[in-house]
DRENMAR-944549 format. One record per residue (C-alpha): residue in one letter; chain; x, y, z. Coordinates in nm, 3 decimals. Each point is the difference from the previous one (the first is absolute). Layout:
 gumi sevo       x       y       z
    A    A       X       Y       Z
...
REM end
This chain:
 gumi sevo       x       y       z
    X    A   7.107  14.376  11.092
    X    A  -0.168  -0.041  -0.311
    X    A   0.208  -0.218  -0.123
    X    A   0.025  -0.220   0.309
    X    A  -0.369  -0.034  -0.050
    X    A   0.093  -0.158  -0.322
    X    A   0.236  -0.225   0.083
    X    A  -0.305  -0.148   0.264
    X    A  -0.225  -0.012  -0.280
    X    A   0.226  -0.214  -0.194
    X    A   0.097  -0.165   0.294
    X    A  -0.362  -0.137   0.098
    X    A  -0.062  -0.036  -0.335
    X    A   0.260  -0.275  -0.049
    X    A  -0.082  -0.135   0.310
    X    A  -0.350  -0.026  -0.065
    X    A   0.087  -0.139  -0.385
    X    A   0.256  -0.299   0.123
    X    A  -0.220  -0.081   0.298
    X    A  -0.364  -0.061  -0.277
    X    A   0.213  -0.162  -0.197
    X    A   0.169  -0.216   0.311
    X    A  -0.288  -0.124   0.178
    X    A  -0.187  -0.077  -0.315
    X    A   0.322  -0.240  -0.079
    X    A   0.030  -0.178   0.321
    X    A  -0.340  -0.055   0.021
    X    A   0.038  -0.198  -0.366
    X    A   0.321  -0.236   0.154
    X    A  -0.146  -0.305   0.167
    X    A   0.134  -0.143   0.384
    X    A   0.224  -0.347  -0.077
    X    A  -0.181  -0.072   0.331
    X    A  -0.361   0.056  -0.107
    X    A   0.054  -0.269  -0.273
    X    A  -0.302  -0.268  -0.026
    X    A   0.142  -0.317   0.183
    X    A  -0.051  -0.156  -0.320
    X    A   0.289   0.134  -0.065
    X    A   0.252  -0.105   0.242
    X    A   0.217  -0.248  -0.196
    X    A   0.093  -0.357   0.131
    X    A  -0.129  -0.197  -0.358
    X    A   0.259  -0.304  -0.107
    X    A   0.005   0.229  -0.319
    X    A   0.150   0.282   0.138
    X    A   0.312   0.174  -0.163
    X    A   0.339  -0.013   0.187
    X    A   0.052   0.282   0.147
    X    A   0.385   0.127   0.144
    X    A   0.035   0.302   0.289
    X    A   0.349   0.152  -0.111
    X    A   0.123   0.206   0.338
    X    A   0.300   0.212  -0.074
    X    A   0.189  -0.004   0.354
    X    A   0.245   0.212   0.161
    X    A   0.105  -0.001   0.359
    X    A  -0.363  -0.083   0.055
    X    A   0.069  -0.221   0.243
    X    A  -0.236   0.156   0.289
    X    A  -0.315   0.012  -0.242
    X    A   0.019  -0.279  -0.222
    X    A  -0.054  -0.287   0.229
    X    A  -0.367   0.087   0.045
    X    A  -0.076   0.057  -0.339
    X    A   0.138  -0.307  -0.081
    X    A  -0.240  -0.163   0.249
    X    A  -0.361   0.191  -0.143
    X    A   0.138  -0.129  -0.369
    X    A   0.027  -0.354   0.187
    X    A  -0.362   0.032   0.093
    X    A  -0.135   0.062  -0.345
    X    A  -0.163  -0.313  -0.141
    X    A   0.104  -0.023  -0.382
    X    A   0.101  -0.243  -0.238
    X    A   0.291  -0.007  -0.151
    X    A   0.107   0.277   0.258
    X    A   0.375   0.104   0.006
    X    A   0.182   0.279   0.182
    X    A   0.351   0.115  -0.160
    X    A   0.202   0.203   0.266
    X    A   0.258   0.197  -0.178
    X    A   0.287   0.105   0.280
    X    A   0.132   0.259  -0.174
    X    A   0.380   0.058   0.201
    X    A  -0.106   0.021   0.330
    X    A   0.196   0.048   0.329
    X    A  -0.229  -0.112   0.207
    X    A  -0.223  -0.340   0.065
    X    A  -0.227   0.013  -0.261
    X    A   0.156  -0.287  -0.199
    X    A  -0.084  -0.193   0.331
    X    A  -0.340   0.097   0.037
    X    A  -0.067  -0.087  -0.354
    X    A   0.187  -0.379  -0.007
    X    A  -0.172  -0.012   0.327
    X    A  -0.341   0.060  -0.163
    X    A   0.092  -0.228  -0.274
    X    A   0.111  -0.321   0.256
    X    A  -0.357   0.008   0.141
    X    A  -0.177   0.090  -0.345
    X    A   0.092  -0.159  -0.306
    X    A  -0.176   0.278  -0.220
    X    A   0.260   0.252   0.117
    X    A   0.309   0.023  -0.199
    X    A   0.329   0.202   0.069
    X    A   0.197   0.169  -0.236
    X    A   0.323   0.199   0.104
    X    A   0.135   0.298  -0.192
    X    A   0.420   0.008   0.105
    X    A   0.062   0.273  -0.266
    X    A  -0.173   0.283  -0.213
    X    A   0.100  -0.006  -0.360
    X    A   0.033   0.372  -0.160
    X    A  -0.306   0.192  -0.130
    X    A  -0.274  -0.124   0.265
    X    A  -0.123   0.118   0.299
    X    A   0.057  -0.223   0.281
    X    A  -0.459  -0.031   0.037
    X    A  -0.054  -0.051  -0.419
    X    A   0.311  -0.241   0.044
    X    A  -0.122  -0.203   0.263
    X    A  -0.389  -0.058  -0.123
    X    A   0.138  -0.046  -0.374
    X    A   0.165  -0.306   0.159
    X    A  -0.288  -0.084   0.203
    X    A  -0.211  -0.052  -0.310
    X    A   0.222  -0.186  -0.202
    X    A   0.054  -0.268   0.252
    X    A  -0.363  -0.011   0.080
    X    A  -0.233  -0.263  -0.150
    X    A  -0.323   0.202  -0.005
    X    A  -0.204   0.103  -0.282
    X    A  -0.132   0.270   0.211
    X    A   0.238   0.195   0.223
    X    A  -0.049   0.253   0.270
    X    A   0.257   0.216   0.124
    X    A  -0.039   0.148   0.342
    X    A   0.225   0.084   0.252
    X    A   0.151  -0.148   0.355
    X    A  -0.225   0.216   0.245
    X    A  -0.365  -0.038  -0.180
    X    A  -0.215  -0.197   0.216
    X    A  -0.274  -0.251  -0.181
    X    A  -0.294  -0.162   0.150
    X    A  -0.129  -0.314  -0.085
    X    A  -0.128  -0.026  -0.330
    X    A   0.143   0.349  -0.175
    X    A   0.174  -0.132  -0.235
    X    A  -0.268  -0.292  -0.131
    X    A  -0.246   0.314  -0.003
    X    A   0.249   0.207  -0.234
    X    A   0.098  -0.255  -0.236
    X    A  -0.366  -0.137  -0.067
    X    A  -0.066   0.362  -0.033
    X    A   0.238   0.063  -0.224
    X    A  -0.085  -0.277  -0.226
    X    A  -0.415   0.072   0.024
    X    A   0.089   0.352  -0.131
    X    A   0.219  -0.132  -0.291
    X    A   0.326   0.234   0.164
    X    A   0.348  -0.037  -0.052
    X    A   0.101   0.210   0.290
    X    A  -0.200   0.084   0.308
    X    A   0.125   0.218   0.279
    X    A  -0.164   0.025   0.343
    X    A   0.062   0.281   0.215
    X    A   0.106  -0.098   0.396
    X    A  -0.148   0.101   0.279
    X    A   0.247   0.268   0.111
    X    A   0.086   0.001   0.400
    X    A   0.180   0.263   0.177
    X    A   0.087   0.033   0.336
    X    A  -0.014   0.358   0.125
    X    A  -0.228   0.308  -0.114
    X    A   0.250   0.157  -0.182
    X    A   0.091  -0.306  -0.203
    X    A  -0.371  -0.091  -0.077
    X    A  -0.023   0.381  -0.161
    X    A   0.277  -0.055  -0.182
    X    A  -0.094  -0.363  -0.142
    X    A  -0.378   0.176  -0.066
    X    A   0.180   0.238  -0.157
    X    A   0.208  -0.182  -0.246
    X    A  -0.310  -0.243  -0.060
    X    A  -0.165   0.285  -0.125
    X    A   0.199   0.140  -0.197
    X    A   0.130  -0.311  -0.145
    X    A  -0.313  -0.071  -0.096
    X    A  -0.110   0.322  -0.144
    X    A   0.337  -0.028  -0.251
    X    A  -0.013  -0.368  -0.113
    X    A  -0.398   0.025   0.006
    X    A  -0.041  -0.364   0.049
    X    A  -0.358  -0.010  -0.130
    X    A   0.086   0.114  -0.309
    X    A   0.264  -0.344  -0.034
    X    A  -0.255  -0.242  -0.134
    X    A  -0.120   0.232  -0.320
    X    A   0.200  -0.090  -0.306
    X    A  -0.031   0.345  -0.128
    X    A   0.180   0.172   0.350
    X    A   0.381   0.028   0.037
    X    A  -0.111  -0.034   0.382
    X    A   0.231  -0.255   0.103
    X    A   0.046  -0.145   0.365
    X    A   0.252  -0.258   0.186
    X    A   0.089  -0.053   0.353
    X    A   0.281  -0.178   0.171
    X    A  -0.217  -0.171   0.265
    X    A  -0.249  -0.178  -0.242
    X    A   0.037  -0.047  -0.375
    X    A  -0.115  -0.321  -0.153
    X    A   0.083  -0.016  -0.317
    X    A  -0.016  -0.262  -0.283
    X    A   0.348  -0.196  -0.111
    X    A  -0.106   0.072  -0.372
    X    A  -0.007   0.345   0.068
    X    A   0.256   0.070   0.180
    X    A   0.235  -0.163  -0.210
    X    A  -0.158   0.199  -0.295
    X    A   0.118   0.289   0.140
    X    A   0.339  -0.064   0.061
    X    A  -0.083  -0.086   0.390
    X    A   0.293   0.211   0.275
    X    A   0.228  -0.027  -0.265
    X    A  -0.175   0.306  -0.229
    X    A  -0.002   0.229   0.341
    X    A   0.320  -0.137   0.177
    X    A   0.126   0.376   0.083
    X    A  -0.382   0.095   0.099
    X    A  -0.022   0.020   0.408
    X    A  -0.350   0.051  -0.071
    X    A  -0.030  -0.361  -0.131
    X    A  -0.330  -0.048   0.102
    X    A  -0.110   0.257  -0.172
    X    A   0.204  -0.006  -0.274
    X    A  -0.153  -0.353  -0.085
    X    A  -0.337   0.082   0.008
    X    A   0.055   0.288  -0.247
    X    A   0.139  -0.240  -0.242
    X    A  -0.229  -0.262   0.051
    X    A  -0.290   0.285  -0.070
    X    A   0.158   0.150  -0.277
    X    A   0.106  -0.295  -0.193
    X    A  -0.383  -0.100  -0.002
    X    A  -0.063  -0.273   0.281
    X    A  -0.317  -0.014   0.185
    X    A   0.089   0.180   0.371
    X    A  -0.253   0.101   0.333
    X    A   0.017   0.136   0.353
    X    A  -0.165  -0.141   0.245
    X    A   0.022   0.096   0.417
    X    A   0.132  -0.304   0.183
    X    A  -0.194   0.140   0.300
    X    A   0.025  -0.275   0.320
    X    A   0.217  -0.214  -0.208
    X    A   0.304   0.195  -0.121
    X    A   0.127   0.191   0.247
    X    A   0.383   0.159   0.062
    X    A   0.160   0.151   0.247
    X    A   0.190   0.298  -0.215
    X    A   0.218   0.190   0.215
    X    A   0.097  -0.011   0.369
    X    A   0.035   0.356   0.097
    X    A  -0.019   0.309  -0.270
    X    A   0.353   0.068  -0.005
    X    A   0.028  -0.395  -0.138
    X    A  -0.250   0.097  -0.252
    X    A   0.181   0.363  -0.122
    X    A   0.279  -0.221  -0.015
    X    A  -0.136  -0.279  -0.192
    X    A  -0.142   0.202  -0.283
    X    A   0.349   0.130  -0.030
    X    A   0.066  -0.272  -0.273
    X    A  -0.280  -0.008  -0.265
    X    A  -0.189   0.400   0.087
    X    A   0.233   0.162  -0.272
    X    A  -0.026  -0.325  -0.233
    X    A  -0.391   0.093  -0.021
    X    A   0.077   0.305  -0.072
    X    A   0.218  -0.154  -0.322
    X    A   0.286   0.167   0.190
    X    A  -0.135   0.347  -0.149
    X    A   0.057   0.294   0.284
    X    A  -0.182   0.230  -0.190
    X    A  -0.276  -0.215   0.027
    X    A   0.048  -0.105   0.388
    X    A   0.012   0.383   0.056
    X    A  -0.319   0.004  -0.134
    X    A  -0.149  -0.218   0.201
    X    A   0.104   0.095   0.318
    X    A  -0.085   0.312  -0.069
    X    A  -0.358  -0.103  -0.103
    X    A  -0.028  -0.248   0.320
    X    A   0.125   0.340   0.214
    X    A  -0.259   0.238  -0.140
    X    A  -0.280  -0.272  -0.056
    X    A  -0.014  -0.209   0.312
    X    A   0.204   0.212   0.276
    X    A  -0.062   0.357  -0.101
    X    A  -0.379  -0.031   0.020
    X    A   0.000  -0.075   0.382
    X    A   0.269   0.269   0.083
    X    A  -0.216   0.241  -0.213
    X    A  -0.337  -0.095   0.195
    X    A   0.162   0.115   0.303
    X    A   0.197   0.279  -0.073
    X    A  -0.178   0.209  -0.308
    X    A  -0.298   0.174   0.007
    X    A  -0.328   0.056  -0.219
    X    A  -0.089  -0.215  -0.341
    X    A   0.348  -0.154  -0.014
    X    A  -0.075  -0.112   0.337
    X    A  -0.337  -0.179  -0.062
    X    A   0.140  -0.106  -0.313
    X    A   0.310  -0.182   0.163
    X    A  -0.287  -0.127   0.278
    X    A  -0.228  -0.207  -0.276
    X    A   0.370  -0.129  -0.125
    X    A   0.063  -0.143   0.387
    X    A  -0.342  -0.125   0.001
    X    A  -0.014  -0.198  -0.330
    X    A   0.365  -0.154   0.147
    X    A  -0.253  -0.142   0.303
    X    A  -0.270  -0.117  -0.216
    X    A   0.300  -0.193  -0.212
    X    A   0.156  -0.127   0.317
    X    A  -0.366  -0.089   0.152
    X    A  -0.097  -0.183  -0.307
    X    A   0.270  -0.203   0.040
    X    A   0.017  -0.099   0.273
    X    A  -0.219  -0.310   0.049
    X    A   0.185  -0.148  -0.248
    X    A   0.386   0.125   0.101
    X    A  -0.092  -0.059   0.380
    X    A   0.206   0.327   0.049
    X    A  -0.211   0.264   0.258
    X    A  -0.154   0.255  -0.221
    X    A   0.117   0.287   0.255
    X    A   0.349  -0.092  -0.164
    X    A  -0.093   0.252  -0.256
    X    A   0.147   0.319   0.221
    X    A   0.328  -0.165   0.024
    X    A  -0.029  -0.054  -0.383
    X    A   0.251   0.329  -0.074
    X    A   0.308  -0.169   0.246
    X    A  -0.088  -0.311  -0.230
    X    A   0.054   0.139  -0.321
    X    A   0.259   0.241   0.077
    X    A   0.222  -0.308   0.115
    X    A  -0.099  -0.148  -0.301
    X    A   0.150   0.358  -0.200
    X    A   0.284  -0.019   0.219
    X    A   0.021  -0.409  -0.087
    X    A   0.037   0.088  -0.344
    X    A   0.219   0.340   0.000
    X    A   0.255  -0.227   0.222
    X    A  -0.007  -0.267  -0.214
    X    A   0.055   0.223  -0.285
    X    A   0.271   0.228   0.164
    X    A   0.174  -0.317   0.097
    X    A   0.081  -0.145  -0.349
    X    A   0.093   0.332  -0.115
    X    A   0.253   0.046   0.257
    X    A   0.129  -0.338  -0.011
    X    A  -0.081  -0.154  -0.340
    X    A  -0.116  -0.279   0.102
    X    A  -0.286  -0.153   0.169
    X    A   0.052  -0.225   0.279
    X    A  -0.210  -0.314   0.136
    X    A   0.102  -0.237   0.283
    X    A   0.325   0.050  -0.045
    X    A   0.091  -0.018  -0.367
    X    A   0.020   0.318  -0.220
    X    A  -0.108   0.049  -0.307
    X    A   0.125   0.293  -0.257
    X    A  -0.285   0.272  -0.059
    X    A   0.136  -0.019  -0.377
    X    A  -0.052  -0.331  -0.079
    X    A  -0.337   0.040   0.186
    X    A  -0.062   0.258  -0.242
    X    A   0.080  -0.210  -0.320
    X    A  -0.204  -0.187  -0.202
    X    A  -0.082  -0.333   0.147
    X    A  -0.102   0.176   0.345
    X    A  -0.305   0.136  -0.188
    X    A  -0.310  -0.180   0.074
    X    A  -0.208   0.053  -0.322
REM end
């Protein structure tokens, strides 16, 4: 007993530790849609900027996204579509897009050359066939309303940043799916700390597949997709090395402009983590057993324990559940997610342990990782060039 009542003091104590230090942070990153309106771009001065959209079989979420770029008023606006070997009608929703909008271009991929990944592949050649001095790399199922990207870019350039990444409005359909998007938020944002990104002197370090902007300087400075080709945690992987090779980065919220759909159902989104989970683990089990042990004992143990034990462990493991309701609470004006979410938080984040463990005990078994279709050998993964510092 006495030391379970140890393990709850630590327990709260973390929890009480990341949680200070959390919603001080978020409260420091401004809202992309609380931007004066002096800001919204539209000047004849404005820098060319290029969406790059990696896209495979995306043919049944592209065509709208295609649509809300249409609807953004920018000079010098272009729209590279990358179809990166698909089997389905995305390369005819894209020329489609581009017959009725001269800004969009298409660009078809017919064969991956050795040593990429089929994503790192696909936006590499997105960005050197794009014109832009600016480019912004987001994916086929983020939705945009008017003006988003005009906001981020004259943000970007007011705050003197080479890379800006704004975090979508995350929609889920069910419960369950909505604890475990909450969940993975969360935690996401406890480990990349996201706050931390703009100070020079932190290796805090953020990038998100949705929604990075990010300066043609720059990312050719840093080698671009072709210095994380074997990363499936591209996005990532190129903020890292933006950060760490010294260029000016933030984290904003996109709040009601940048918004994605992430996952249809949770067994999509178990599945989909499948492919980069163990990459952010730098393909380490020691360290993945680690952390799904700590998620186990941190975030689901505390409200099996306020059930089942009794006496100080008990209240102990109670102030732990509560402080997980404040967090979820506190966020939730600005998530839009219910705050009574926060009592299906321990399904959440044990699908999120059981995300990673699979996608861990699946390149072990088979060596390889695999991604829509193409496989990809868990030792050259492992090498050198699949390192994203």
């Amino acid at each position: 007993m006495a030391m379970l009542v140890v393990l709850a003091s630590l327990t709260l104590l973390l929890w009480w530790v990341l949680t200070l230090d959390w919603a001080l942070g978020v409260r420091r990153m401004a809202d992309l849609a609380d931007s004066p309106e002096g800001d919204v771009g539209g000047a004849a001065d404005a820098p060319r900027l290029s969406v790059v959209i990696a896209a495979r079989d995306e043919a049944a979420t592209l065509g709208p996204t295609l649509a809300m770029l249409g609807s953004q008023q920018l000079p010098g606006l272009e729209v590279v579509v990358v179809d990166d070997r698909s089997h389905d009608g995305t390369a005819a929703v894209a020329a489609a897009a581009a017959a009725r909008d001269a800004r969009v271009r298409l660009v078809r991929v017919t064969e991956l050359p050795p040593g990429w990944l089929g994503k790192t592949h696909a936006l590499q050649v997105g960005a050197d066939a794009a014109a832009g001095s600016w480019l912004l790399f987001t994916d086929a199922d983020v939705r945009f309303t008017p003006g988003a990207l005009a906001r981020a870019l004259a943000y970007a350039r007011r705050r003197g940043l080479d890379h800006l990444v704004a975090l979508p409005r995350l929609q889920a359909r069910t419960p369950l799916l909505r604890s475990f998007v909450a969940a993975f938020a969360l935690l996401f944002a406890v480990h990349t700390r996201p706050w931390r990104a703009p100070e020079a002197t932190s290796r805090a370090a953020i990038g998100i597949g949705a929604f990075g902007l990010v300066r043609r300087g720059a990312y050719e400075a840093v080698g671009g997709h072709r210095a994380i080709r074997l990363r499936p945690d591209d996005d990532l992987s190129l903020g890292r090395r933006l950060k760490w090779l010294g260029f000016a980065q933030e984290a904003v919220f996109g709040g009601d402009l940048v918004a994605v759909e992430w996952y249809p159902d949770v067994r999509a989104a178990v599945k989909g983590l499948e492919k980069n989970a163990f990459a952010g683990m730098d393909y380490s089990v020691w360290r993945t057993a680690a952390v799904v042990t700590l998620l186990l004992l941190t975030n689901v143990m505390p409200f099996v324990a306020a059930v089942v034990v009794s006496g100080p462990a008990r209240w102990l493991y109670l102030l732990t559940v509560a402080t997980v309701a404040f967090v979820y609470a506190y966020d939730a004006p600005r998530s839009r997610q219910a705050p009574w979410l926060f009592v299906l938080h321990p399904l959440g984040t044990a699908l999120l342990a059981l995300a990673l463990a699979r996608s861990t005990a699946a390149a072990l078994i088979s060596g390889e990782v695999e991604w829509r279709g193409t496989r990809y050998s868990l030792e050259e993964l492992r090498g050198g060039r699949g390192r994203s510092g």
